[in-house]
HTML snippet that shows the backbone in 3Dmol.js (N, CA, C, O; Angstrom):
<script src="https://3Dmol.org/build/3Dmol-min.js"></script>
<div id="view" style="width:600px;height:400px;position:relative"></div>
<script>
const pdb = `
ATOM      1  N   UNK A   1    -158.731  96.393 -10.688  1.00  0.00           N
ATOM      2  CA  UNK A   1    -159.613  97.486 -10.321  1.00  0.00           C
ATOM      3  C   UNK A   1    -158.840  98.787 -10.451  1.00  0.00           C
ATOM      4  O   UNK A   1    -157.624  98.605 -10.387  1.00  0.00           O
ATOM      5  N   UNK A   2    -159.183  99.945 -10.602  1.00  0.00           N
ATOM      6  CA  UNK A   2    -158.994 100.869 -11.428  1.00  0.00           C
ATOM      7  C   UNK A   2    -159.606 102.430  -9.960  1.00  0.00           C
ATOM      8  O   UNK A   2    -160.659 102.416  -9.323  1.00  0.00           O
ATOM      9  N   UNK A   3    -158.649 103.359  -9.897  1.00  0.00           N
ATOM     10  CA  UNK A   3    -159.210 104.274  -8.793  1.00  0.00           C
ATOM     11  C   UNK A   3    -159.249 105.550  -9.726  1.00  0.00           C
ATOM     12  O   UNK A   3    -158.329 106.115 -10.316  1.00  0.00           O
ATOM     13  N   UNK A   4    -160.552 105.818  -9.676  1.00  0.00           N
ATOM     14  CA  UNK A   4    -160.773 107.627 -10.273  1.00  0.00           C
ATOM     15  C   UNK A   4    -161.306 108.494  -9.725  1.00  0.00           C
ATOM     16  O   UNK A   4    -162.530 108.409  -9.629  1.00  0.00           O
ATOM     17  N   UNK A   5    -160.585 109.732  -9.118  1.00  0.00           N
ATOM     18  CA  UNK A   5    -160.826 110.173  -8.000  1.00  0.00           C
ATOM     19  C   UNK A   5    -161.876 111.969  -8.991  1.00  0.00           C
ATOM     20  O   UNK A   5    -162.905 112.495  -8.569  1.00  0.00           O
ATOM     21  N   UNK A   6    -161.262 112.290  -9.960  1.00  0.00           N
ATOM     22  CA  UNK A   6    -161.493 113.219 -11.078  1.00  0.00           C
ATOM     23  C   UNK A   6    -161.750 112.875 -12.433  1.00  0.00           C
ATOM     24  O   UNK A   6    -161.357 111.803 -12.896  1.00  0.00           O
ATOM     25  N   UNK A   7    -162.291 113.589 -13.004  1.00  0.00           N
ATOM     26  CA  UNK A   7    -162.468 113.196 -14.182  1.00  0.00           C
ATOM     27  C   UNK A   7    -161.197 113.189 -14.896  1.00  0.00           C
ATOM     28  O   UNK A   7    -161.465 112.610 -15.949  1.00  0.00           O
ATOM     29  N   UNK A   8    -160.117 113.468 -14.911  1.00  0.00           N
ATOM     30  CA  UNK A   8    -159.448 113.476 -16.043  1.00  0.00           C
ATOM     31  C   UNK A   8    -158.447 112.204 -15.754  1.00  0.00           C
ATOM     32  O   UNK A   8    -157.597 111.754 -16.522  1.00  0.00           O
ATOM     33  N   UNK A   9    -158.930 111.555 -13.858  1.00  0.00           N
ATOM     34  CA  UNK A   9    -158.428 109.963 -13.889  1.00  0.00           C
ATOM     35  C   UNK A   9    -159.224 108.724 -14.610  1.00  0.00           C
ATOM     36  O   UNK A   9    -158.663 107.701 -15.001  1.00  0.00           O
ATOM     37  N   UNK A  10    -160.515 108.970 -14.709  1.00  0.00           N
ATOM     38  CA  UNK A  10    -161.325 108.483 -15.247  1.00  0.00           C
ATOM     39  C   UNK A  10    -161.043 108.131 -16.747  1.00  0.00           C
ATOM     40  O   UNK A  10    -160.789 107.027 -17.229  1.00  0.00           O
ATOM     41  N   UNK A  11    -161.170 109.535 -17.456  1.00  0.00           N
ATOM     42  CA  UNK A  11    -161.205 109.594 -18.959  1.00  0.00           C
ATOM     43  C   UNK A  11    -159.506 108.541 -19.292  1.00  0.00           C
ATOM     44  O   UNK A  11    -159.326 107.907 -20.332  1.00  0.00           O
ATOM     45  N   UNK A  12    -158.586 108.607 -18.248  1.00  0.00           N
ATOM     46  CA  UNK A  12    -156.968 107.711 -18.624  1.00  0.00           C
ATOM     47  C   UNK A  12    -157.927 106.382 -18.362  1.00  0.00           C
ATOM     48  O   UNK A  12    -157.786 105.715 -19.387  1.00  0.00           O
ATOM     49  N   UNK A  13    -158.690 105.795 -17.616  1.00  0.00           N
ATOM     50  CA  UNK A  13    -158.576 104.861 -17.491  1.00  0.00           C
ATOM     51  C   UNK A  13    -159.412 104.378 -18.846  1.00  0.00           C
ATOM     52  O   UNK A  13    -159.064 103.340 -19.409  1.00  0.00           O
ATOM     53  N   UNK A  14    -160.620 105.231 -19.395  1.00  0.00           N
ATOM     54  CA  UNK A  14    -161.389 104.734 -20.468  1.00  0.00           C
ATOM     55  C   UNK A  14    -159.820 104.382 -21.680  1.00  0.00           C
ATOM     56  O   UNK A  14    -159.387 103.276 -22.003  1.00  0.00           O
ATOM     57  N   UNK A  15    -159.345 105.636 -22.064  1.00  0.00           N
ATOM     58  CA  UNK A  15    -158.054 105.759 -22.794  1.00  0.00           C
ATOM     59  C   UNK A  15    -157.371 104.153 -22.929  1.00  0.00           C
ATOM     60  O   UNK A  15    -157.124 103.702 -24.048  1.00  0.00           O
ATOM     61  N   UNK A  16    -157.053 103.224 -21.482  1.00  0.00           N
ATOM     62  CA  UNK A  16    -156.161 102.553 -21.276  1.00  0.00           C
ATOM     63  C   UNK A  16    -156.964 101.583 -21.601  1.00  0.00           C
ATOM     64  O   UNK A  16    -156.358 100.719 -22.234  1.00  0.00           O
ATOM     65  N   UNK A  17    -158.328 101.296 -21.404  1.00  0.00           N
ATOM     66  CA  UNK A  17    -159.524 100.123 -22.075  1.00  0.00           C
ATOM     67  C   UNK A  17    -159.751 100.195 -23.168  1.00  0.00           C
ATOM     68  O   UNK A  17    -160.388  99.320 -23.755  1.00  0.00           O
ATOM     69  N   UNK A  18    -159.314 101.209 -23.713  1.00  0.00           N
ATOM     70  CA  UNK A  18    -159.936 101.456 -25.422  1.00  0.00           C
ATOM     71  C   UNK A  18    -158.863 101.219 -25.994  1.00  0.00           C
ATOM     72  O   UNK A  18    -159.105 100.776 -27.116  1.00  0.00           O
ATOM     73  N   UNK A  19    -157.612 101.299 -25.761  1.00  0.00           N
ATOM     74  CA  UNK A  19    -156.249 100.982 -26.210  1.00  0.00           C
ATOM     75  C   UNK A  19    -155.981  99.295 -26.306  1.00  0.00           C
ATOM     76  O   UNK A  19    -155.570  98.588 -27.227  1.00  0.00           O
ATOM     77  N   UNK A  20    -156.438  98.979 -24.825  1.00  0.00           N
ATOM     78  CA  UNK A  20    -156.067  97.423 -24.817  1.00  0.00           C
ATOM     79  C   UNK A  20    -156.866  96.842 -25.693  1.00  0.00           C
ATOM     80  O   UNK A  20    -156.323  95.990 -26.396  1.00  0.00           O
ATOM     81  N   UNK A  21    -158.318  97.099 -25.917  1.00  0.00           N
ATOM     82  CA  UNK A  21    -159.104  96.382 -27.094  1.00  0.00           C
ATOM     83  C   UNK A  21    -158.605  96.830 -28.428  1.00  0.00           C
ATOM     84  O   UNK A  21    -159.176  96.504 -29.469  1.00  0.00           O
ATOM     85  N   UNK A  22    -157.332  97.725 -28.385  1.00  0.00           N
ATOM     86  CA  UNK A  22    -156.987  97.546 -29.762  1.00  0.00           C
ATOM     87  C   UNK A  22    -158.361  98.523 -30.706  1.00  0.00           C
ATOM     88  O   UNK A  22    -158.733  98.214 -31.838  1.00  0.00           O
ATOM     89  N   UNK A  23    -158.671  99.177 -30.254  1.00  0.00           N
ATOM     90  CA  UNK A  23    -160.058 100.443 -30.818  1.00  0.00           C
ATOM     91  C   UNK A  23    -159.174 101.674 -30.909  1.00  0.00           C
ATOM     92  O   UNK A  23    -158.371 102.033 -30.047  1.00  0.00           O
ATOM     93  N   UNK A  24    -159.365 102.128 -31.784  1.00  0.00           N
ATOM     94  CA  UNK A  24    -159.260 103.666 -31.835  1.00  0.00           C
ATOM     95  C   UNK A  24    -160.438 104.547 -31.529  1.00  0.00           C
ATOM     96  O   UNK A  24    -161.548 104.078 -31.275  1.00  0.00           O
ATOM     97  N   UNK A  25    -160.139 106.006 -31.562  1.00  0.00           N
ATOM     98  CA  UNK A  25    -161.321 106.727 -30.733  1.00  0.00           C
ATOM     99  C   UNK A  25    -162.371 106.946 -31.737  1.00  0.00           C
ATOM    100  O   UNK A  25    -163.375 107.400 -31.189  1.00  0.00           O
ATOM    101  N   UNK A  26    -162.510 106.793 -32.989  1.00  0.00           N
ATOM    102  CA  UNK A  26    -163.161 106.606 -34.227  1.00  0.00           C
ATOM    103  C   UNK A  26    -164.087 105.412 -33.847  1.00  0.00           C
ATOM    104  O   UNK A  26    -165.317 105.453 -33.833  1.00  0.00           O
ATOM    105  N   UNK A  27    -163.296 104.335 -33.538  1.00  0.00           N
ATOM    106  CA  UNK A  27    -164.525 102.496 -33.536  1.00  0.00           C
ATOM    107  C   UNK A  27    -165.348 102.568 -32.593  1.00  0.00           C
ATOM    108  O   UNK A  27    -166.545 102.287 -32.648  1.00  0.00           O
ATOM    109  N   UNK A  28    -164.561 103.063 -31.409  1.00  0.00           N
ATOM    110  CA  UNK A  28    -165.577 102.982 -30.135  1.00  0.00           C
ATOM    111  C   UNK A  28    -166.263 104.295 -30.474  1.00  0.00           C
ATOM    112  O   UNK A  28    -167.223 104.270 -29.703  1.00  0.00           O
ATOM    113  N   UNK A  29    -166.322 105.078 -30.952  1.00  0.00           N
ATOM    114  CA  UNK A  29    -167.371 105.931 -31.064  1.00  0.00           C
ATOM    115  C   UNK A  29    -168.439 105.470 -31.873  1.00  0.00           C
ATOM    116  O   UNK A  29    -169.594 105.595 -31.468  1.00  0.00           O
ATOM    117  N   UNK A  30    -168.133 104.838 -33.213  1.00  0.00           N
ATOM    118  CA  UNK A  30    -169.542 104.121 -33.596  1.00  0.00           C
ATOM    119  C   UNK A  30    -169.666 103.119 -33.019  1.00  0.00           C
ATOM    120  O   UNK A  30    -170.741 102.583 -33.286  1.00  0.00           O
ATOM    121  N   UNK A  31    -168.910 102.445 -32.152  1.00  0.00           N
ATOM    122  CA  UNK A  31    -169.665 101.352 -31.214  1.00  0.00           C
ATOM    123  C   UNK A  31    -170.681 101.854 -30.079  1.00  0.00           C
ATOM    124  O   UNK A  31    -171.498 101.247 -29.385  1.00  0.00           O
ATOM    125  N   UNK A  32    -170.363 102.999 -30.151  1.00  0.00           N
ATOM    126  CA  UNK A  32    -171.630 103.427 -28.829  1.00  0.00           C
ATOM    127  C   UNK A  32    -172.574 105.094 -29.858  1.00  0.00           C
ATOM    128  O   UNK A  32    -173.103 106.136 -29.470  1.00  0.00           O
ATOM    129  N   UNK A  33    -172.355 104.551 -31.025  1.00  0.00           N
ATOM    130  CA  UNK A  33    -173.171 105.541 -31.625  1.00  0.00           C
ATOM    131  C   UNK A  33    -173.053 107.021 -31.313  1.00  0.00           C
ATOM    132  O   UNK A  33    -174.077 107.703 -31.281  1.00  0.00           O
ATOM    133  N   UNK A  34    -171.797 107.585 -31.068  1.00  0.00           N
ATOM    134  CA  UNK A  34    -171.007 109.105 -30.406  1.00  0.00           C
ATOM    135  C   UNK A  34    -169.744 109.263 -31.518  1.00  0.00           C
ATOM    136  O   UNK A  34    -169.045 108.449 -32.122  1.00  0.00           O
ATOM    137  N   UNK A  35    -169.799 110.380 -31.482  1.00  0.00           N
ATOM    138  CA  UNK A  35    -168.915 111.446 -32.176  1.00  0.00           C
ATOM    139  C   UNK A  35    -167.154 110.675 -31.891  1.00  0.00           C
ATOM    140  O   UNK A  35    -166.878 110.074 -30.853  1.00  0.00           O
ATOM    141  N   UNK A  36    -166.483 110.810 -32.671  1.00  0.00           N
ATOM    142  CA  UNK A  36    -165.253 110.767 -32.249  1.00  0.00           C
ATOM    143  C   UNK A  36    -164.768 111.727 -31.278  1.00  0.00           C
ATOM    144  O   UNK A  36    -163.904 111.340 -30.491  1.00  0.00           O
ATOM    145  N   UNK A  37    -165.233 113.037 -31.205  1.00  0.00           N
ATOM    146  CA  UNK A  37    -164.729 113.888 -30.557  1.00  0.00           C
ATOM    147  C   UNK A  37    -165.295 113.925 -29.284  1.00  0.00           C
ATOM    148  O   UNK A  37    -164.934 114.686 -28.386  1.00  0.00           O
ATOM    149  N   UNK A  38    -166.552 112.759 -29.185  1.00  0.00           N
ATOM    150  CA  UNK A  38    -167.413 112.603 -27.633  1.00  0.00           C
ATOM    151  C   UNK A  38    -166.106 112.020 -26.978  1.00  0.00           C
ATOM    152  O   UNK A  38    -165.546 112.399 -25.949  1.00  0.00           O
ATOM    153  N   UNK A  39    -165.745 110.943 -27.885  1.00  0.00           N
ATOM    154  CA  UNK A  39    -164.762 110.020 -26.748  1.00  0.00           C
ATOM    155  C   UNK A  39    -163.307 110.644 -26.522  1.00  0.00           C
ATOM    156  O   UNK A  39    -162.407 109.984 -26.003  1.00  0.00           O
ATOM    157  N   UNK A  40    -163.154 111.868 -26.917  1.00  0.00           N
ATOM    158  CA  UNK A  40    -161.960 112.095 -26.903  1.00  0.00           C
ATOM    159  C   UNK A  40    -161.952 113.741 -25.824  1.00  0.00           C
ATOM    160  O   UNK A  40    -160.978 114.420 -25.499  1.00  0.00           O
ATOM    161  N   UNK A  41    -163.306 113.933 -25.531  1.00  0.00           N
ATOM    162  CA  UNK A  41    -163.817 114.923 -24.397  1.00  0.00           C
ATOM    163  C   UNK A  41    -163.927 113.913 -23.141  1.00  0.00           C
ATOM    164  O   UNK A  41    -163.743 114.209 -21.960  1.00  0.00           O
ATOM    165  N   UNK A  42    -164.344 112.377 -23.789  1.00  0.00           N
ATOM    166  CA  UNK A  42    -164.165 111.845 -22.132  1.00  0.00           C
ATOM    167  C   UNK A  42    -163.001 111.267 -21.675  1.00  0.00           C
ATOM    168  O   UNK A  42    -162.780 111.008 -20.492  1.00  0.00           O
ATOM    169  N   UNK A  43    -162.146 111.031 -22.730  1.00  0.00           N
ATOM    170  CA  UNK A  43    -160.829 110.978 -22.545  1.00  0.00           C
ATOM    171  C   UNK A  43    -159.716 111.561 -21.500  1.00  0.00           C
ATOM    172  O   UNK A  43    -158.957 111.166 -20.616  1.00  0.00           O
ATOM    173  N   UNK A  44    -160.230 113.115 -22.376  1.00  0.00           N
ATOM    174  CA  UNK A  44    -158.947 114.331 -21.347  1.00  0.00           C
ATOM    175  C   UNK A  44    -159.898 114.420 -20.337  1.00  0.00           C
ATOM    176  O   UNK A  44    -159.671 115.624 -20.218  1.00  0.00           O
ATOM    177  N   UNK A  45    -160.952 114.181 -19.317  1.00  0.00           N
ATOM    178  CA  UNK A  45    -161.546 114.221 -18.592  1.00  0.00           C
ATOM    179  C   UNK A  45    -162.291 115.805 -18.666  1.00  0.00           C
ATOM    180  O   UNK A  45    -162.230 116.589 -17.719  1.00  0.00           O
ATOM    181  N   UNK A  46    -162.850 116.048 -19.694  1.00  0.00           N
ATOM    182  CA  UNK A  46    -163.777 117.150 -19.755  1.00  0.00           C
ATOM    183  C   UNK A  46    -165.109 117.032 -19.064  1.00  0.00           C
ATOM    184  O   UNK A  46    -165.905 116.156 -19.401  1.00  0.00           O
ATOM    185  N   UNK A  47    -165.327 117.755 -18.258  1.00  0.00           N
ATOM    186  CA  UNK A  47    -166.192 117.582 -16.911  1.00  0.00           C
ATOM    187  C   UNK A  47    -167.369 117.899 -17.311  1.00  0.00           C
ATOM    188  O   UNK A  47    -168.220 117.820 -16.424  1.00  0.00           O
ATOM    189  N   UNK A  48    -167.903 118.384 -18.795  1.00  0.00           N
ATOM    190  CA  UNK A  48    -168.743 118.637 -19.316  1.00  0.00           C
ATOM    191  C   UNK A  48    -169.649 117.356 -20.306  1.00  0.00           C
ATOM    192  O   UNK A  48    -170.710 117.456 -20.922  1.00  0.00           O
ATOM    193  N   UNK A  49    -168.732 116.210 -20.135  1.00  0.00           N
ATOM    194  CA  UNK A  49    -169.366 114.907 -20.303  1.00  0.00           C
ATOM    195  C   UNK A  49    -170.892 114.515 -19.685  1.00  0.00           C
ATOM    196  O   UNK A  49    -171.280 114.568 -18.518  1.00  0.00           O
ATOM    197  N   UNK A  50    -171.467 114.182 -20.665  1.00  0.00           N
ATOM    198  CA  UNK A  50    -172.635 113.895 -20.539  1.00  0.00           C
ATOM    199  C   UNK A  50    -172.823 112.423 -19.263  1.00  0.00           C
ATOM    200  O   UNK A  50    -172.127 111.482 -19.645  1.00  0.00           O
ATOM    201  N   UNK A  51    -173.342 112.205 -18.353  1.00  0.00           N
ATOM    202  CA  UNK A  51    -173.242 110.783 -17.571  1.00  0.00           C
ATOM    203  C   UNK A  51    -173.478 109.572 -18.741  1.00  0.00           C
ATOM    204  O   UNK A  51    -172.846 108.535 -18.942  1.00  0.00           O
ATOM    205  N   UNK A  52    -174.745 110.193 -19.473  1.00  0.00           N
ATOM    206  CA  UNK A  52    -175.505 108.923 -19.937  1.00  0.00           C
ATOM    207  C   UNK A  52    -174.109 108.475 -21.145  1.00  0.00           C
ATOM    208  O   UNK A  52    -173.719 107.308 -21.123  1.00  0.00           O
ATOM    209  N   UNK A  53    -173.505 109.396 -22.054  1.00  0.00           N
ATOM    210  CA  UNK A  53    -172.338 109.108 -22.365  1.00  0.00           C
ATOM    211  C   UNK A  53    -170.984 108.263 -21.819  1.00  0.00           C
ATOM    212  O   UNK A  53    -170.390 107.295 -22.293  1.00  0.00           O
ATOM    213  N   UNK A  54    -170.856 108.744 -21.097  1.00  0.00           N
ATOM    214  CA  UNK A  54    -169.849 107.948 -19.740  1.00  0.00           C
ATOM    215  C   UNK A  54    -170.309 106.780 -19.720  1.00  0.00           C
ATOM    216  O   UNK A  54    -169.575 105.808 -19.897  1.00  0.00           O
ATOM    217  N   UNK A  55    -171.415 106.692 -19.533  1.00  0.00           N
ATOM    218  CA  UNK A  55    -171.919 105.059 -18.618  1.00  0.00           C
ATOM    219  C   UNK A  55    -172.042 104.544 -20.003  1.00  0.00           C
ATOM    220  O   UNK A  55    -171.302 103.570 -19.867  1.00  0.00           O
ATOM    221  N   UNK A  56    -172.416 104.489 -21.174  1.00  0.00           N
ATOM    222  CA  UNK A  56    -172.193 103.968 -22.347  1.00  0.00           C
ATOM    223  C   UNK A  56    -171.003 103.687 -22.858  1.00  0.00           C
ATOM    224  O   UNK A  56    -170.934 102.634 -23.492  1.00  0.00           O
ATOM    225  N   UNK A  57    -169.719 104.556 -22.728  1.00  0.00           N
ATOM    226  CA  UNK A  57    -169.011 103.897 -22.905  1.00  0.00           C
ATOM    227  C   UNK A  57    -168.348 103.110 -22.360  1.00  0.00           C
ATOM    228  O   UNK A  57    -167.363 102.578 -22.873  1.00  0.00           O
ATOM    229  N   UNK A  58    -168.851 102.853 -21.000  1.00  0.00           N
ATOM    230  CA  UNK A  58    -167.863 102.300 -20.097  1.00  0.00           C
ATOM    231  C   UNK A  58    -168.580 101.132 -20.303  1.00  0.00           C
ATOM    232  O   UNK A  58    -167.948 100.150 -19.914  1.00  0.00           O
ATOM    233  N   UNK A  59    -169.998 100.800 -20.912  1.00  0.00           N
ATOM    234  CA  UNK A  59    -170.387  99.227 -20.854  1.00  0.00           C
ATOM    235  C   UNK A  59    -169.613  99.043 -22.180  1.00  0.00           C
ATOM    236  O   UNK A  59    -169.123  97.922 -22.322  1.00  0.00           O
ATOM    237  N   UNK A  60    -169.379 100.073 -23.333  1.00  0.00           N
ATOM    238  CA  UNK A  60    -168.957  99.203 -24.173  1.00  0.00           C
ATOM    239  C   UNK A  60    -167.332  98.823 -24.335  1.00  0.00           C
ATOM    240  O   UNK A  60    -166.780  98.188 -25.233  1.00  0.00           O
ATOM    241  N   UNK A  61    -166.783  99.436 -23.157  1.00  0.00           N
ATOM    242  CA  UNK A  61    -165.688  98.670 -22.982  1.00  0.00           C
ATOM    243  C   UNK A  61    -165.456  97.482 -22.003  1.00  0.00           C
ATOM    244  O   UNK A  61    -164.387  97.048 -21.575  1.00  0.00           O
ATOM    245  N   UNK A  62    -166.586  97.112 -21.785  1.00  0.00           N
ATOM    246  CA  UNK A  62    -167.147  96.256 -20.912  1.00  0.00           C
ATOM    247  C   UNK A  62    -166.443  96.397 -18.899  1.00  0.00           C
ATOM    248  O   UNK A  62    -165.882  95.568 -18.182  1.00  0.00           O
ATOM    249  N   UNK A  63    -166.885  97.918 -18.650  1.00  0.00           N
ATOM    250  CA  UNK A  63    -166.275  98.269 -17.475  1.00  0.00           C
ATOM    251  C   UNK A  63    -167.554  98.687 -17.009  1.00  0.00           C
ATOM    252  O   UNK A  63    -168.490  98.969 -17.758  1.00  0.00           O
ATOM    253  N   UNK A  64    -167.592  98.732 -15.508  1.00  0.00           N
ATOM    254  CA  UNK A  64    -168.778  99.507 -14.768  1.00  0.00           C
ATOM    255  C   UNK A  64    -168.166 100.398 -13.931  1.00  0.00           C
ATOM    256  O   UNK A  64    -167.018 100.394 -13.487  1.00  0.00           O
ATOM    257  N   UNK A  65    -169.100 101.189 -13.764  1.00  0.00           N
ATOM    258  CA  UNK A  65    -169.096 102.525 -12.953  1.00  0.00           C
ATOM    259  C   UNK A  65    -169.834 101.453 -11.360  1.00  0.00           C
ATOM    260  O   UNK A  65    -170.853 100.822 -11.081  1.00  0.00           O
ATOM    261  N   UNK A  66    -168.006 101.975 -10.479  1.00  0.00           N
ATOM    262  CA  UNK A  66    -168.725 101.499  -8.537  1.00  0.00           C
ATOM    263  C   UNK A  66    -168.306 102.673  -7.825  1.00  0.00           C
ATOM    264  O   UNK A  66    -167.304 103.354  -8.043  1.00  0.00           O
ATOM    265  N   UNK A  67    -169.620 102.908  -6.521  1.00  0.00           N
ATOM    266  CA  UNK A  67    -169.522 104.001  -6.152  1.00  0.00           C
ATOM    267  C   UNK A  67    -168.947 103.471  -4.586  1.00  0.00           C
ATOM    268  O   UNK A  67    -169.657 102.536  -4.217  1.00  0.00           O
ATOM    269  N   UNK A  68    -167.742 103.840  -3.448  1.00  0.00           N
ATOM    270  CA  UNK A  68    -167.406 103.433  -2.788  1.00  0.00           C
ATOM    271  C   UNK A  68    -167.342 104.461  -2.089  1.00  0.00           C
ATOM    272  O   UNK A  68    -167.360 105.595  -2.569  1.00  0.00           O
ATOM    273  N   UNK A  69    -167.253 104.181  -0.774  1.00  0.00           N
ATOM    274  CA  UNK A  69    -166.875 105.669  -0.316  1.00  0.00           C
ATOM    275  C   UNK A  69    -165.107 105.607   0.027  1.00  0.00           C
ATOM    276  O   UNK A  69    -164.242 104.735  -0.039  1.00  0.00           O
ATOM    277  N   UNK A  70    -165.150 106.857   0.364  1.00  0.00           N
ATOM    278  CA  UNK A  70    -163.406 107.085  -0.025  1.00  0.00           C
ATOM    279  C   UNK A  70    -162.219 106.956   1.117  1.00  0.00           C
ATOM    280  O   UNK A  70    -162.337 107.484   2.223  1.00  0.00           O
ATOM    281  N   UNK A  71    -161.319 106.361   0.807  1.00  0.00           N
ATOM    282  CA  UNK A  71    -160.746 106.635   1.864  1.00  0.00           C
ATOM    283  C   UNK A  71    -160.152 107.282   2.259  1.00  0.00           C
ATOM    284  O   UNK A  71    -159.317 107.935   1.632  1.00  0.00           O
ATOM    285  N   UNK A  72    -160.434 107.359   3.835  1.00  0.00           N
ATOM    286  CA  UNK A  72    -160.127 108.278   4.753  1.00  0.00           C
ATOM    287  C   UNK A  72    -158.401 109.030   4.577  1.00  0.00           C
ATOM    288  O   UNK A  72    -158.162 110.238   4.601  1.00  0.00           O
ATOM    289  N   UNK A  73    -157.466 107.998   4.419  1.00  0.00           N
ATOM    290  CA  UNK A  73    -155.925 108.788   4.324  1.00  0.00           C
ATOM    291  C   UNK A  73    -155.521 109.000   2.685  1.00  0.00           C
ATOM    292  O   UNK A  73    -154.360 109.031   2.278  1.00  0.00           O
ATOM    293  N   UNK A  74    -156.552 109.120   1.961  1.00  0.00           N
ATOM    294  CA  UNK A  74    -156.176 108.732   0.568  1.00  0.00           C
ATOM    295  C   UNK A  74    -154.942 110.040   0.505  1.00  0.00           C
ATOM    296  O   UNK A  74    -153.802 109.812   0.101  1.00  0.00           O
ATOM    297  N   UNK A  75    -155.434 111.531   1.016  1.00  0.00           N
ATOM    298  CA  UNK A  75    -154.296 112.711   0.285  1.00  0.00           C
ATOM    299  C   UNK A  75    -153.136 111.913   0.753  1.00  0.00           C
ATOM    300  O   UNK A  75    -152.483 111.490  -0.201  1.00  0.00           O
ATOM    301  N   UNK A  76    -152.758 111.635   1.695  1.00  0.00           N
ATOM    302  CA  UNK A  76    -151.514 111.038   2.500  1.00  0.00           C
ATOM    303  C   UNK A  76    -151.198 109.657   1.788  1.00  0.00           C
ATOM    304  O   UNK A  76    -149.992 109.451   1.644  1.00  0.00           O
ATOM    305  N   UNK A  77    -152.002 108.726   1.342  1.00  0.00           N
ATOM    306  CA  UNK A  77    -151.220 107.724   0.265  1.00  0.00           C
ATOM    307  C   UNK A  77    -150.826 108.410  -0.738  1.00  0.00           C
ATOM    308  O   UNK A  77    -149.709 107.953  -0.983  1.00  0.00           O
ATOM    309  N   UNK A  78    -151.131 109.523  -1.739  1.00  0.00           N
ATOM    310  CA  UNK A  78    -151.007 110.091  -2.677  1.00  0.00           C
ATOM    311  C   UNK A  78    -149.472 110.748  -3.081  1.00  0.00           C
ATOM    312  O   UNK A  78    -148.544 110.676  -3.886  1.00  0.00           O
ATOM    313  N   UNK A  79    -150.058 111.559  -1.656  1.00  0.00           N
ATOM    314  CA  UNK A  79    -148.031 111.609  -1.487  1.00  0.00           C
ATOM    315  C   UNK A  79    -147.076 110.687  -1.797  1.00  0.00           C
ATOM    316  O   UNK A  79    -146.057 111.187  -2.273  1.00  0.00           O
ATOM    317  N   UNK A  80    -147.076 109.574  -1.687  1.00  0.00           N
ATOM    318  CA  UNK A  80    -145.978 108.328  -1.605  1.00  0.00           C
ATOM    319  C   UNK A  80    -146.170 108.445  -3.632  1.00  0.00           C
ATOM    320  O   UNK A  80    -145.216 108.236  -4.380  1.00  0.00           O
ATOM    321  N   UNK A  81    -147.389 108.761  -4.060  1.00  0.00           N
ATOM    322  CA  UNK A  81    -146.549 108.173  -5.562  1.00  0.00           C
ATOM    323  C   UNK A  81    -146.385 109.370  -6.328  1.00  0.00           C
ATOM    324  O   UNK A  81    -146.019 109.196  -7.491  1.00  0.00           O
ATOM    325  N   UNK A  82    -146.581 110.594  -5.929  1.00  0.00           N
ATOM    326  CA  UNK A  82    -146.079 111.955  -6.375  1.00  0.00           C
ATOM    327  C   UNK A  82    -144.495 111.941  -6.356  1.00  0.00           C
ATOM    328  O   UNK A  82    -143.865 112.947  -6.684  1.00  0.00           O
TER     329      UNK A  82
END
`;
const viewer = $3Dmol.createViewer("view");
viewer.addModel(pdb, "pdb");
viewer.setStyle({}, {cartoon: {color: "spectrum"}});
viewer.zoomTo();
viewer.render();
</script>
């Protein structure tokens, strides 16, 4: 399981799924019918990403979007890996 607190933790984690399947940002873009340059705006976590984009690519890296609520000491764990 995978924690994305911002978009530009998000777009590393798509990065790190699209890498392990061995895809470049070219395949998975015609795998979800998007621009090379879509997946490479959701990549660096450009906040101007479309959702319905996002959630497409995240099925076609076969990942889902979960909404949790957050925890309470997270700034204070954060510290420890800064």
């Amino acid at each position: 399981m995978y924690l994305a607190r911002d978009p530009k933790q998000l777009g590393n984690i798509i990065r790190r799924a699209r890498k392990r399947l061995g895809l470049s940002q070219k395949q998975l873009g015609e795998k979800t019918a998007m621009r090379q340059a879509t997946i490479s705006l959701l990549e660096t976590g450009n906040a101007a990403a479309r959702l319905e984009n996002l959630l497409t690519v995240l099925a076609a890296l076969d990942l889902e979007l979960q909404v949790t609520p957050r925890a309470k000491d997270w700034d204070k764990e954060m510290e420890n890996y800064l």
